[in-house]
CHARMM internal coordinates of N, CA and C (Angstrom, degrees):
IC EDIT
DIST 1 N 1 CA 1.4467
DIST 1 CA 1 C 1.5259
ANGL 1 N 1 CA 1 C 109.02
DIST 1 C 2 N 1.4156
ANGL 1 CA 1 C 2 N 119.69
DIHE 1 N 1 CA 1 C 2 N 135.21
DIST 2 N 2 CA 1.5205
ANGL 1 C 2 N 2 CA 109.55
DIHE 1 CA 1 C 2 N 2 CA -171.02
DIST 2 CA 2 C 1.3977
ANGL 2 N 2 CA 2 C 98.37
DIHE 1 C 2 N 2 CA 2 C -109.62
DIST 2 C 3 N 1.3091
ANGL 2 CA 2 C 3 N 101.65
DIHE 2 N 2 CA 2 C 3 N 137.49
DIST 3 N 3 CA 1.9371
ANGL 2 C 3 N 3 CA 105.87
DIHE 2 CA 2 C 3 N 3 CA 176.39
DIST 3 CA 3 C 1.8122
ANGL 3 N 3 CA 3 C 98.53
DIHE 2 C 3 N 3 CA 3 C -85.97
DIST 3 C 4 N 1.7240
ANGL 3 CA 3 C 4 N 95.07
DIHE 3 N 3 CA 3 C 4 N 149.78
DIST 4 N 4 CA 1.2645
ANGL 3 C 4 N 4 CA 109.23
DIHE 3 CA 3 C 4 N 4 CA -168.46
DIST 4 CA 4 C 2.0526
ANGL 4 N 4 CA 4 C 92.99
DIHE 3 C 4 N 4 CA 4 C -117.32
DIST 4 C 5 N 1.4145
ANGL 4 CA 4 C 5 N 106.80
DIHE 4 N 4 CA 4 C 5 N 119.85
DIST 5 N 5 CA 1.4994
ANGL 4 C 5 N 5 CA 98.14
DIHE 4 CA 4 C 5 N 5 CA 174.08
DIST 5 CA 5 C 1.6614
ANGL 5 N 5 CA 5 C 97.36
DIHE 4 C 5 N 5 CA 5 C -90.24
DIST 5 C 6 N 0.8808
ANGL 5 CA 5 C 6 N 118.19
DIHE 5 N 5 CA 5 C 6 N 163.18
DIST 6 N 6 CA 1.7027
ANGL 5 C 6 N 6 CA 135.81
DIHE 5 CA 5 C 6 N 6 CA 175.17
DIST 6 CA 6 C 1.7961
ANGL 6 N 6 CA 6 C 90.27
DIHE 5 C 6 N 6 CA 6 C -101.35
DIST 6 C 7 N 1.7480
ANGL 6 CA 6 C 7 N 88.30
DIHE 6 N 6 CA 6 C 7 N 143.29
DIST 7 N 7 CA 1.3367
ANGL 6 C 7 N 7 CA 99.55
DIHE 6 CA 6 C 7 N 7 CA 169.16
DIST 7 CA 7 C 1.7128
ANGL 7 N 7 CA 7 C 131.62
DIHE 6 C 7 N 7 CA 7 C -118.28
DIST 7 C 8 N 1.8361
ANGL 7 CA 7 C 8 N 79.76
DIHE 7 N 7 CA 7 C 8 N 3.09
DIST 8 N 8 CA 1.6423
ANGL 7 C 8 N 8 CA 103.61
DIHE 7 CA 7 C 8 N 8 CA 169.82
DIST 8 CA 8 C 1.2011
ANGL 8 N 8 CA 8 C 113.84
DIHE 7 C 8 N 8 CA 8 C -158.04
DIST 8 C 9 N 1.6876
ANGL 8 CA 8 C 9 N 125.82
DIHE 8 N 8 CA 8 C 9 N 120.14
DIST 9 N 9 CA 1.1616
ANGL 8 C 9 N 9 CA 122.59
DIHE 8 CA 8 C 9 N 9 CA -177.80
DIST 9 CA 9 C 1.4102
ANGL 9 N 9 CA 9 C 102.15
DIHE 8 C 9 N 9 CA 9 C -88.14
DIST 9 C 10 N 1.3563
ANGL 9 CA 9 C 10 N 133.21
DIHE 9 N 9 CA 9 C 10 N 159.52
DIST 10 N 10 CA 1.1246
ANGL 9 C 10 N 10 CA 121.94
DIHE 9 CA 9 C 10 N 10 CA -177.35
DIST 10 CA 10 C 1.4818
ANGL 10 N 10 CA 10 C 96.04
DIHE 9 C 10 N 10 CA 10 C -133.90
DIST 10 C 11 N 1.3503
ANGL 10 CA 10 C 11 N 125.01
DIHE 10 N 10 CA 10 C 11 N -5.94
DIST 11 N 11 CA 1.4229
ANGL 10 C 11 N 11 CA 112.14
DIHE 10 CA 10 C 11 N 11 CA 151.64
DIST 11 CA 11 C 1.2367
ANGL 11 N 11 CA 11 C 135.91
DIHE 10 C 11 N 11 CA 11 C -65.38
DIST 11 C 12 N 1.5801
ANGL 11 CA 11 C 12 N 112.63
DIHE 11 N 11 CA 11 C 12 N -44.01
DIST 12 N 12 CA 1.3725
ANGL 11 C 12 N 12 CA 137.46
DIHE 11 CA 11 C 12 N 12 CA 144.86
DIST 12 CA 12 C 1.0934
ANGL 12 N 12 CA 12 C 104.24
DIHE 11 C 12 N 12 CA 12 C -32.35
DIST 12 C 13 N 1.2767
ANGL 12 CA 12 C 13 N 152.46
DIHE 12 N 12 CA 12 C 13 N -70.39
DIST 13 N 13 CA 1.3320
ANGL 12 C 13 N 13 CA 141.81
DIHE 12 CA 12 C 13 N 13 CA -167.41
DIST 13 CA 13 C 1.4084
ANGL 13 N 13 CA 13 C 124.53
DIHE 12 C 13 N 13 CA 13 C -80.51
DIST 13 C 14 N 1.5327
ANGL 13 CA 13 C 14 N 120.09
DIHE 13 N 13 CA 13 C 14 N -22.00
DIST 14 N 14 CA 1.3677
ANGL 13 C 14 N 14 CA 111.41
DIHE 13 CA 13 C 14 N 14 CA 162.71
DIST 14 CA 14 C 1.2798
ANGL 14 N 14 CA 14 C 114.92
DIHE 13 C 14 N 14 CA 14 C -73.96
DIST 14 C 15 N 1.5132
ANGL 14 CA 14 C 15 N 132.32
DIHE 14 N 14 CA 14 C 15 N -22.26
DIST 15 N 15 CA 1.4334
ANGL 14 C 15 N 15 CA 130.69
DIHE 14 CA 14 C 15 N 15 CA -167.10
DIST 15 CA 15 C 1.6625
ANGL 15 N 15 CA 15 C 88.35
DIHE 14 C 15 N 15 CA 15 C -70.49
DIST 15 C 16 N 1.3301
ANGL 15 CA 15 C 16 N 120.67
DIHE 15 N 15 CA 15 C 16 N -59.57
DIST 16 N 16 CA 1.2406
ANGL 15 C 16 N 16 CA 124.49
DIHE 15 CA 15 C 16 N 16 CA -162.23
DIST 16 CA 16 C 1.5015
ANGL 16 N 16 CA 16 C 105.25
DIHE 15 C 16 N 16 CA 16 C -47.00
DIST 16 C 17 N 1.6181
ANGL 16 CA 16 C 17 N 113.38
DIHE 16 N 16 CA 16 C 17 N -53.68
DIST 17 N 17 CA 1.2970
ANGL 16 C 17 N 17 CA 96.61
DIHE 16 CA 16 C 17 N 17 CA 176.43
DIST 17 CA 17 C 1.9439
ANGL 17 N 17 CA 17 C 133.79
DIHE 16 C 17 N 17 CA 17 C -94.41
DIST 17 C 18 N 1.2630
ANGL 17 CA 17 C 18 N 97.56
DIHE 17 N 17 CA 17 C 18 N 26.02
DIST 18 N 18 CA 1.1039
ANGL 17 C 18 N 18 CA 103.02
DIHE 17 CA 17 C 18 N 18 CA 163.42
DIST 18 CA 18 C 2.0342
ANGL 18 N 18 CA 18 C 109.43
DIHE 17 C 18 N 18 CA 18 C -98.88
DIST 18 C 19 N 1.3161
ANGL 18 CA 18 C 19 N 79.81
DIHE 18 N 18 CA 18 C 19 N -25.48
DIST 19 N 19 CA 1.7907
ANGL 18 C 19 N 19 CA 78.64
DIHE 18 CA 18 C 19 N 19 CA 169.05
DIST 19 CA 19 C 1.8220
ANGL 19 N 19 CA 19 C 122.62
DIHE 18 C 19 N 19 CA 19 C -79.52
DIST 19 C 20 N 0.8548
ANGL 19 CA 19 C 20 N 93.41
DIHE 19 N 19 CA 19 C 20 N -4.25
DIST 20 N 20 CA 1.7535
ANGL 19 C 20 N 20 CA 110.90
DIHE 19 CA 19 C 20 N 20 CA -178.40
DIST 20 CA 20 C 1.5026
ANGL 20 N 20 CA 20 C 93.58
DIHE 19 C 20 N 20 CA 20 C -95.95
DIST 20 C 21 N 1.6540
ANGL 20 CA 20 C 21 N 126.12
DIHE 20 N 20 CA 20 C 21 N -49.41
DIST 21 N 21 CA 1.1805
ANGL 20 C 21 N 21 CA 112.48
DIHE 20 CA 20 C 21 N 21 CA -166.36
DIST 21 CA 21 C 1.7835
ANGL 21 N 21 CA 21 C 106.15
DIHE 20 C 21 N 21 CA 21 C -75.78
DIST 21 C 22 N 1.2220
ANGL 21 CA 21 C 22 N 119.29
DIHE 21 N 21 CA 21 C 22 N -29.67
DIST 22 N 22 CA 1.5004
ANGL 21 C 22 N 22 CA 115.84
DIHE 21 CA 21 C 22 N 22 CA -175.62
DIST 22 CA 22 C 1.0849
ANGL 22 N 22 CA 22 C 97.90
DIHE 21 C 22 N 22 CA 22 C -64.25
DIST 22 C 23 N 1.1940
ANGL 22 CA 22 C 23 N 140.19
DIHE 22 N 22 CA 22 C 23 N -44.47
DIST 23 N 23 CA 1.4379
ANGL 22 C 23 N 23 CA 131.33
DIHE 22 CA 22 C 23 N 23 CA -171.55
DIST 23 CA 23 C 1.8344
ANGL 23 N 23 CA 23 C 124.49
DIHE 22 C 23 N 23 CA 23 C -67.85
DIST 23 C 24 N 1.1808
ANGL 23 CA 23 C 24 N 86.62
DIHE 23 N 23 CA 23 C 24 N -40.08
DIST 24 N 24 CA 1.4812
ANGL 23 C 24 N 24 CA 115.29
DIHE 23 CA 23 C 24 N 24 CA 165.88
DIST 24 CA 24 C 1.6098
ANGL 24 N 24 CA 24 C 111.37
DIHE 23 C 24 N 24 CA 24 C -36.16
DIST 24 C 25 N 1.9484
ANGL 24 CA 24 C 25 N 97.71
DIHE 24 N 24 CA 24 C 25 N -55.74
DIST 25 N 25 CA 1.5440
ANGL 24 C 25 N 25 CA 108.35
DIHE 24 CA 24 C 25 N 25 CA -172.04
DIST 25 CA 25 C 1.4824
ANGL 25 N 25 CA 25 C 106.43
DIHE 24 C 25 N 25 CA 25 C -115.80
DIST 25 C 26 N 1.2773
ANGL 25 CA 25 C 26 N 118.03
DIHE 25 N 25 CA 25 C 26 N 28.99
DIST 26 N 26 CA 1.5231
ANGL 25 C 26 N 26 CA 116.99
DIHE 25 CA 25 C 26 N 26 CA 177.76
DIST 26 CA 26 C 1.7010
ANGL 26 N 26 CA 26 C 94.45
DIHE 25 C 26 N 26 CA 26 C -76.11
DIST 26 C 27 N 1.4029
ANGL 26 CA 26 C 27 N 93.74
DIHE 26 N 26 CA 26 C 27 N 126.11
DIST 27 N 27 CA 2.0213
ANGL 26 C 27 N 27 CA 106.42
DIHE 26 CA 26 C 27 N 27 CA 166.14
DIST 27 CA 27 C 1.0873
ANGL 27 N 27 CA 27 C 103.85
DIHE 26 C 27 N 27 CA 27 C 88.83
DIST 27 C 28 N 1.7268
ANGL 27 CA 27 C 28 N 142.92
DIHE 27 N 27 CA 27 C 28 N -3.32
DIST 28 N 28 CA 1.1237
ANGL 27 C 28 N 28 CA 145.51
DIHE 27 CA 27 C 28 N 28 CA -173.64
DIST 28 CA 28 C 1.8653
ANGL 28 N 28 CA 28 C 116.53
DIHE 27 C 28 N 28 CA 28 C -87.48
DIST 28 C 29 N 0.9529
ANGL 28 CA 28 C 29 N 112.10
DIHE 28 N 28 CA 28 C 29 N 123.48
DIST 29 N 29 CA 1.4827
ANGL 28 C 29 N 29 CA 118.99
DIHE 28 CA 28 C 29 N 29 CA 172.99
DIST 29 CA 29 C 1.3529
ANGL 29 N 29 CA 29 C 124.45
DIHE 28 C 29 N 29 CA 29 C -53.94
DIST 29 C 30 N 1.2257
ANGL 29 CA 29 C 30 N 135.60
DIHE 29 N 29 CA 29 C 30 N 159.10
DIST 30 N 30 CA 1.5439
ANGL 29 C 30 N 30 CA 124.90
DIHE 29 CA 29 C 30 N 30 CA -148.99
DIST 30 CA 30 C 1.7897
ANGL 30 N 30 CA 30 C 91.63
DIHE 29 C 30 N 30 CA 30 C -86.86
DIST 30 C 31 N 1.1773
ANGL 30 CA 30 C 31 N 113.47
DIHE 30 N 30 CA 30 C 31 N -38.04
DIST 31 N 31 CA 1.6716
ANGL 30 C 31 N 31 CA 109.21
DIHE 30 CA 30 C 31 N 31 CA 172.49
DIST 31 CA 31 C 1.5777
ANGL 31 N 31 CA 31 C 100.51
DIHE 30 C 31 N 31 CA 31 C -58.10
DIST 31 C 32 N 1.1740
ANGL 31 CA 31 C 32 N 131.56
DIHE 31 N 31 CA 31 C 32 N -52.29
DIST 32 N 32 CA 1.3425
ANGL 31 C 32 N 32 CA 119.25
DIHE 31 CA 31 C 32 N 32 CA -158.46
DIST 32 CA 32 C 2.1493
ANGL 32 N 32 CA 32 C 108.29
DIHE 31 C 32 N 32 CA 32 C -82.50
DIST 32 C 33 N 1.2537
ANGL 32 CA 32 C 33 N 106.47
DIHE 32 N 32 CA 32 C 33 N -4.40
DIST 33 N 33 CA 1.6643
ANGL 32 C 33 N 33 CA 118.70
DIHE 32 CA 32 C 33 N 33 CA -179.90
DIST 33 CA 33 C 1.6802
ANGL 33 N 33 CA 33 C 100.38
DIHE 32 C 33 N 33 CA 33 C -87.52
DIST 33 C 34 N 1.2932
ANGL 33 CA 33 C 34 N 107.08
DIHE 33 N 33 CA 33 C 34 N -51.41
DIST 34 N 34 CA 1.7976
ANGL 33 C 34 N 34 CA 110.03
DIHE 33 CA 33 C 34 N 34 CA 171.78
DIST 34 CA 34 C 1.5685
ANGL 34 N 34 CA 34 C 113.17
DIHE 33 C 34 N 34 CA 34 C -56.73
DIST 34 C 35 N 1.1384
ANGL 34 CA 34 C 35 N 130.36
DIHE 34 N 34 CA 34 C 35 N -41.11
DIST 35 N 35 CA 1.0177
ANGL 34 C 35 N 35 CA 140.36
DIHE 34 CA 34 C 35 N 35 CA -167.34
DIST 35 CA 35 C 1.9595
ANGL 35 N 35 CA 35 C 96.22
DIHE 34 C 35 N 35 CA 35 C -67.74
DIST 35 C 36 N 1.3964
ANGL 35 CA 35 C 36 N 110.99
DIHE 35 N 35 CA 35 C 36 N -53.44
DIST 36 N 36 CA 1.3633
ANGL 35 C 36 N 36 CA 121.79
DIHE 35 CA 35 C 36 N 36 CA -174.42
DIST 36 CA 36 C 1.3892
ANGL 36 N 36 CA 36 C 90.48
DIHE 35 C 36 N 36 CA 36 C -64.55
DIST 36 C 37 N 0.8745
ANGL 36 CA 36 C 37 N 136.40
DIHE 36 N 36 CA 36 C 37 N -52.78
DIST 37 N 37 CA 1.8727
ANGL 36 C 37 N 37 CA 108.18
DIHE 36 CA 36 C 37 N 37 CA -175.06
DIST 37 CA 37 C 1.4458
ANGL 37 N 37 CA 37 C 105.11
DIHE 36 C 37 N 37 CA 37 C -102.80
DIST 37 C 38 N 1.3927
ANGL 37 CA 37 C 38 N 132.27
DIHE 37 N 37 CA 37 C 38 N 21.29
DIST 38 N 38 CA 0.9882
ANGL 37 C 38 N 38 CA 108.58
DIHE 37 CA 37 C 38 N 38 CA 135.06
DIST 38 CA 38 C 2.0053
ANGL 38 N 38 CA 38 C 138.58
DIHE 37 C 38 N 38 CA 38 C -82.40
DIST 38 C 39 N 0.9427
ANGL 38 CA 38 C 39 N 97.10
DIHE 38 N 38 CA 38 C 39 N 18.89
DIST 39 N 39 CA 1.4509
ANGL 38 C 39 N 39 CA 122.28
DIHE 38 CA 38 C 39 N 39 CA -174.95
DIST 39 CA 39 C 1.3472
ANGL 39 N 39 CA 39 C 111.90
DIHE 38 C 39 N 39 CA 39 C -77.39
DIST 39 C 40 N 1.3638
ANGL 39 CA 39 C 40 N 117.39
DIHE 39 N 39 CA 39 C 40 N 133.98
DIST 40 N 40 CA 1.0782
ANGL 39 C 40 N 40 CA 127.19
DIHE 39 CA 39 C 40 N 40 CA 178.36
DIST 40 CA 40 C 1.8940
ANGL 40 N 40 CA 40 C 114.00
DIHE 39 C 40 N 40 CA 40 C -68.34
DIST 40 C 41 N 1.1690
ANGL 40 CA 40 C 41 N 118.59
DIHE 40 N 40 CA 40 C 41 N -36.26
DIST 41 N 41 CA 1.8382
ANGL 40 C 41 N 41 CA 140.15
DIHE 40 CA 40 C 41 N 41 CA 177.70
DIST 41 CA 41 C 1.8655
ANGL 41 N 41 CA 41 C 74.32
DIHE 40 C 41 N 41 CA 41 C -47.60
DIST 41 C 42 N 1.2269
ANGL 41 CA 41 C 42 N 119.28
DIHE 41 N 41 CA 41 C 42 N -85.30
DIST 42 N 42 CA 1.7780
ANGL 41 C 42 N 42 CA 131.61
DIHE 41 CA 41 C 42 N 42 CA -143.26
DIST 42 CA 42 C 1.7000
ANGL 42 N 42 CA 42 C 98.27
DIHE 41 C 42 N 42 CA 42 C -55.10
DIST 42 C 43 N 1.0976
ANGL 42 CA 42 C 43 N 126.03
DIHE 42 N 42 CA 42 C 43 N -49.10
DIST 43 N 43 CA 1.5171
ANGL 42 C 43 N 43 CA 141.89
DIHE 42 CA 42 C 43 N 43 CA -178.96
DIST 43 CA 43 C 1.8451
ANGL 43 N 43 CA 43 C 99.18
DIHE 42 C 43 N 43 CA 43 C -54.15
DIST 43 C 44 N 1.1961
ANGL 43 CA 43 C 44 N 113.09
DIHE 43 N 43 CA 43 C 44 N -41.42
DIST 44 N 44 CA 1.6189
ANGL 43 C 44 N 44 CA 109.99
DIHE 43 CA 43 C 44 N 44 CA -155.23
DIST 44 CA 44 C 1.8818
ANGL 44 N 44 CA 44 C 79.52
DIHE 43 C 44 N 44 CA 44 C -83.97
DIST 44 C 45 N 0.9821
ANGL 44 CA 44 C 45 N 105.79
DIHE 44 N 44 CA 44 C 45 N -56.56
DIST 45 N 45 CA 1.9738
ANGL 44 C 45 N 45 CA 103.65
DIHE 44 CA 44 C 45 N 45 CA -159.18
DIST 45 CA 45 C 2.0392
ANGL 45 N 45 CA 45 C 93.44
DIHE 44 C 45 N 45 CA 45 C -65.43
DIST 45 C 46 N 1.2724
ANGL 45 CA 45 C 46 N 95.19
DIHE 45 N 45 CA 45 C 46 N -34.78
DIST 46 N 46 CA 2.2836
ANGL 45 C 46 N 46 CA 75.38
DIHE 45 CA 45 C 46 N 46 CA -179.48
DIST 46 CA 46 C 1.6243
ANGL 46 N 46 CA 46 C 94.93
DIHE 45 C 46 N 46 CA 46 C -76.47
DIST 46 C 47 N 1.3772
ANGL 46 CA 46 C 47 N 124.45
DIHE 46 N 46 CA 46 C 47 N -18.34
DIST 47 N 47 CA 1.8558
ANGL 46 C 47 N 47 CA 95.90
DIHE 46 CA 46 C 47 N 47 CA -168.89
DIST 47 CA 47 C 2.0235
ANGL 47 N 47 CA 47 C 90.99
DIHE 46 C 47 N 47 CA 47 C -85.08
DIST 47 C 48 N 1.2823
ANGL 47 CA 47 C 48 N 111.22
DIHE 47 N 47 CA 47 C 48 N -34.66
DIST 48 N 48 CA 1.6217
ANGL 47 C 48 N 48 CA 108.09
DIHE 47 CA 47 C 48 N 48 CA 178.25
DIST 48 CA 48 C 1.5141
ANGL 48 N 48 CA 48 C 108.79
DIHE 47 C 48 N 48 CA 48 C -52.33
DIST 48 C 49 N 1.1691
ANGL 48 CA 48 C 49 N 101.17
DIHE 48 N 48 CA 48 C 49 N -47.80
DIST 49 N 49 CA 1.8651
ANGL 48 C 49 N 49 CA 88.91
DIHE 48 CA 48 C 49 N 49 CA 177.16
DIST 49 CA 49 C 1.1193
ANGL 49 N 49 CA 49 C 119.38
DIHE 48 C 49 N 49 CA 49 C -77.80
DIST 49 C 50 N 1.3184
ANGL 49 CA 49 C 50 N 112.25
DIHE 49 N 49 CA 49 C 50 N -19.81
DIST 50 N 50 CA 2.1935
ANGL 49 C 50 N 50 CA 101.38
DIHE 49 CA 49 C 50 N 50 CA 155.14
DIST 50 CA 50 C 1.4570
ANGL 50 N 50 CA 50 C 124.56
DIHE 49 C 50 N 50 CA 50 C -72.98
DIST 50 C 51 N 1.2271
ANGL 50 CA 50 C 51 N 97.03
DIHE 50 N 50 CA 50 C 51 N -22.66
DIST 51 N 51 CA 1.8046
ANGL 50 C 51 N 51 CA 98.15
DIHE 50 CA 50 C 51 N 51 CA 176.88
DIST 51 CA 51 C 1.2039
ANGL 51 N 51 CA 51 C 105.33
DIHE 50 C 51 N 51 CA 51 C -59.35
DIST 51 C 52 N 2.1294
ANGL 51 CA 51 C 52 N 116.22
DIHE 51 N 51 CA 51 C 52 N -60.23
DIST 52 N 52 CA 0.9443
ANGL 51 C 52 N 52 CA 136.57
DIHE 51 CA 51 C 52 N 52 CA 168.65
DIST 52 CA 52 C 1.7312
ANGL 52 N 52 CA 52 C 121.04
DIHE 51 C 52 N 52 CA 52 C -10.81
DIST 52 C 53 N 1.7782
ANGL 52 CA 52 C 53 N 89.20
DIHE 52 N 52 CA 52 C 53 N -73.49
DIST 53 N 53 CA 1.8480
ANGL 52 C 53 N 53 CA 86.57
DIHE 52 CA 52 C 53 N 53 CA 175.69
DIST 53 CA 53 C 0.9901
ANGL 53 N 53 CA 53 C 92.50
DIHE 52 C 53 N 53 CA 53 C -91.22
DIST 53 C 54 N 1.4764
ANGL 53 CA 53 C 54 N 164.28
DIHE 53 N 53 CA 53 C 54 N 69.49
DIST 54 N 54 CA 1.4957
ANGL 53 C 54 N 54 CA 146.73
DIHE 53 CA 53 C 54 N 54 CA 103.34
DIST 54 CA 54 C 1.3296
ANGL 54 N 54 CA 54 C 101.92
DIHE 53 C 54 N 54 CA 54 C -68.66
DIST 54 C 55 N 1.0411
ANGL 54 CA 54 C 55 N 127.21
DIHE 54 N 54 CA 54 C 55 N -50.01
DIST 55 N 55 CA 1.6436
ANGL 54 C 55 N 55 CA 133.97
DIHE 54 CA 54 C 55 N 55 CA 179.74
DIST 55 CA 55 C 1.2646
ANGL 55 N 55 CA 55 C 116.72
DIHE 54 C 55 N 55 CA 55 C -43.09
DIST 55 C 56 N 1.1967
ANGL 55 CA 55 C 56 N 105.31
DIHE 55 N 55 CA 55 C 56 N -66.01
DIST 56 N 56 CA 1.7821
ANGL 55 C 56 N 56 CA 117.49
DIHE 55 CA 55 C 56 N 56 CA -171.49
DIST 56 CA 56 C 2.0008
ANGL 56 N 56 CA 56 C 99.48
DIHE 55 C 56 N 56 CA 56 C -68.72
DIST 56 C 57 N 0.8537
ANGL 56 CA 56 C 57 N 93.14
DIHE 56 N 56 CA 56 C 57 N -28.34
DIST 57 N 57 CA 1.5697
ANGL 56 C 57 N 57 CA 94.18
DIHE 56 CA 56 C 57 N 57 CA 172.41
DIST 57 CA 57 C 1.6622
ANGL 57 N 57 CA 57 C 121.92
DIHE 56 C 57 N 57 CA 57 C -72.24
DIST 57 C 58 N 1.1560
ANGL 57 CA 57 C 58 N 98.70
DIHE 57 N 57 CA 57 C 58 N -42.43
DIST 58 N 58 CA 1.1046
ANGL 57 C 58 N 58 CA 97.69
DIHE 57 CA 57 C 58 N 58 CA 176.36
DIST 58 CA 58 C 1.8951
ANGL 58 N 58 CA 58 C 111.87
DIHE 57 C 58 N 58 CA 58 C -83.05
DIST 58 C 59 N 1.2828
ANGL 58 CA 58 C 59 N 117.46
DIHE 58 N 58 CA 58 C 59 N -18.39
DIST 59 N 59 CA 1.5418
ANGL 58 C 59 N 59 CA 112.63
DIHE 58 CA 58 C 59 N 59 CA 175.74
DIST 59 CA 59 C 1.5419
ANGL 59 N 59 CA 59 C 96.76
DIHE 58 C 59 N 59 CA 59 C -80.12
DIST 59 C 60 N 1.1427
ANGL 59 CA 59 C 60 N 140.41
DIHE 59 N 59 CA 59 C 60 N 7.32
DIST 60 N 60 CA 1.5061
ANGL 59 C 60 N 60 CA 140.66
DIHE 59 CA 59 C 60 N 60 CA 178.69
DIST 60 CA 60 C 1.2192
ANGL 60 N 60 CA 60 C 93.42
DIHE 59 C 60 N 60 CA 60 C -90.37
DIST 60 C 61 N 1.0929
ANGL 60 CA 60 C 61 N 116.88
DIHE 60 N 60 CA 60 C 61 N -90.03
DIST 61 N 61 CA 1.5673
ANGL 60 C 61 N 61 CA 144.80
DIHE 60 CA 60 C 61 N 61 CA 169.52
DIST 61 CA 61 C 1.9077
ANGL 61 N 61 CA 61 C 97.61
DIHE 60 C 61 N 61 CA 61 C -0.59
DIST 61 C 62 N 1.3876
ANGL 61 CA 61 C 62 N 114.47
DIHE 61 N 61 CA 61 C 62 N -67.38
DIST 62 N 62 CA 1.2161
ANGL 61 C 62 N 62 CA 149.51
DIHE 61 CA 61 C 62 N 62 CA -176.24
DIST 62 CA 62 C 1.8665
ANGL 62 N 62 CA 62 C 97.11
DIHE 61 C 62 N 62 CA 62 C -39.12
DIST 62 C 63 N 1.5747
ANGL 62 CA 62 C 63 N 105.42
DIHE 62 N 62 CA 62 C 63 N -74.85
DIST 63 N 63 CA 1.3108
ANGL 62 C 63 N 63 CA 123.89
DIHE 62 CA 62 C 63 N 63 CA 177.57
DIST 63 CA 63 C 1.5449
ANGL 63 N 63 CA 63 C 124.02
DIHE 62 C 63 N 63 CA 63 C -56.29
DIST 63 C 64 N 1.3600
ANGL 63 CA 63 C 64 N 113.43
DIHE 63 N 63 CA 63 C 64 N -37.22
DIST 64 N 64 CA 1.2734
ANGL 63 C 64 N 64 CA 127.06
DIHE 63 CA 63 C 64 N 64 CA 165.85
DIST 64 CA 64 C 1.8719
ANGL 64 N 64 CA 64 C 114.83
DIHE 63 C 64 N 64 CA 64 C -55.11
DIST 64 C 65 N 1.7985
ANGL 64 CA 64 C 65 N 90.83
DIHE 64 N 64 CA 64 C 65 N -55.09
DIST 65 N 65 CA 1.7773
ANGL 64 C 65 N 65 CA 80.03
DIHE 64 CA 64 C 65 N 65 CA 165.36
DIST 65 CA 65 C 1.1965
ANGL 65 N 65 CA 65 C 117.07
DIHE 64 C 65 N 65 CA 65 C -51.62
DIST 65 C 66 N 1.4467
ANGL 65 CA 65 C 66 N 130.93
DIHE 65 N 65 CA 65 C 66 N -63.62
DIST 66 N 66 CA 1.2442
ANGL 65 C 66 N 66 CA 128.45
DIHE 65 CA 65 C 66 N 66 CA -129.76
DIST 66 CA 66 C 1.6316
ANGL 66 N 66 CA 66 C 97.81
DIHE 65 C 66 N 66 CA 66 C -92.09
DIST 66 C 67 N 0.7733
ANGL 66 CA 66 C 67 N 125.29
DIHE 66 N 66 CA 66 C 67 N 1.53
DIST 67 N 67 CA 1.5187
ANGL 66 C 67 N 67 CA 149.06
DIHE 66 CA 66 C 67 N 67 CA 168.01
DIST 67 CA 67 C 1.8851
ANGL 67 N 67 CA 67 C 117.30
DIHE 66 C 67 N 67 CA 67 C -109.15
DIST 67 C 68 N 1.1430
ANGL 67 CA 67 C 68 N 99.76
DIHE 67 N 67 CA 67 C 68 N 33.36
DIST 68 N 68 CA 1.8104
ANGL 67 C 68 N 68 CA 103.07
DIHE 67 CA 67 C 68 N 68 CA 174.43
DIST 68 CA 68 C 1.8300
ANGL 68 N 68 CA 68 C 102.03
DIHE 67 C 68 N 68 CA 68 C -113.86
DIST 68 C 69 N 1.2714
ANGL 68 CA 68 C 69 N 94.56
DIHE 68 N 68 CA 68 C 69 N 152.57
DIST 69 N 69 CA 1.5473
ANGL 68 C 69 N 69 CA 106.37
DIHE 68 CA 68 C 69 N 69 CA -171.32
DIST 69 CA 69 C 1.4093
ANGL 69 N 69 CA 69 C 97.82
DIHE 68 C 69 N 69 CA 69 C -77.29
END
COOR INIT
IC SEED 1 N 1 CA 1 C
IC BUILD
């Protein structure tokens, strides 16, 4: 049986940034929480971390072929 390591957790990484965002909006008023994701800064770093694991997903994906019996 071959063990498979992961090279991106992506649970791990949403917790992290959902813990960045609570903090972000801890004490903030519901006008001033909309405003925080309406921001262009918050939009660029969640679509980078989907690019992010699109990437690593797809070099899995990649390795898995070229590594099939």
């Amino acid at each position: 049986m071959k063990v498979r390591t992961k090279t991106f957790d992506a649970v791990a990484e949403s917790r992290k940034w959902k813990e960045a965002v609570a903090e972000a909006t801890q004490g903030m008023t519901v006008e001033q929480t909309l405003a925080y994701f309406d921001r262009a800064t918050v939009r660029r770093r969640f679509q980078a971390a989907l690019r992010q694991a699109e990437q690593v997903g797809q070099t899995a994906v990649a390795k898995r072929k070229n590594h099939a019996p």
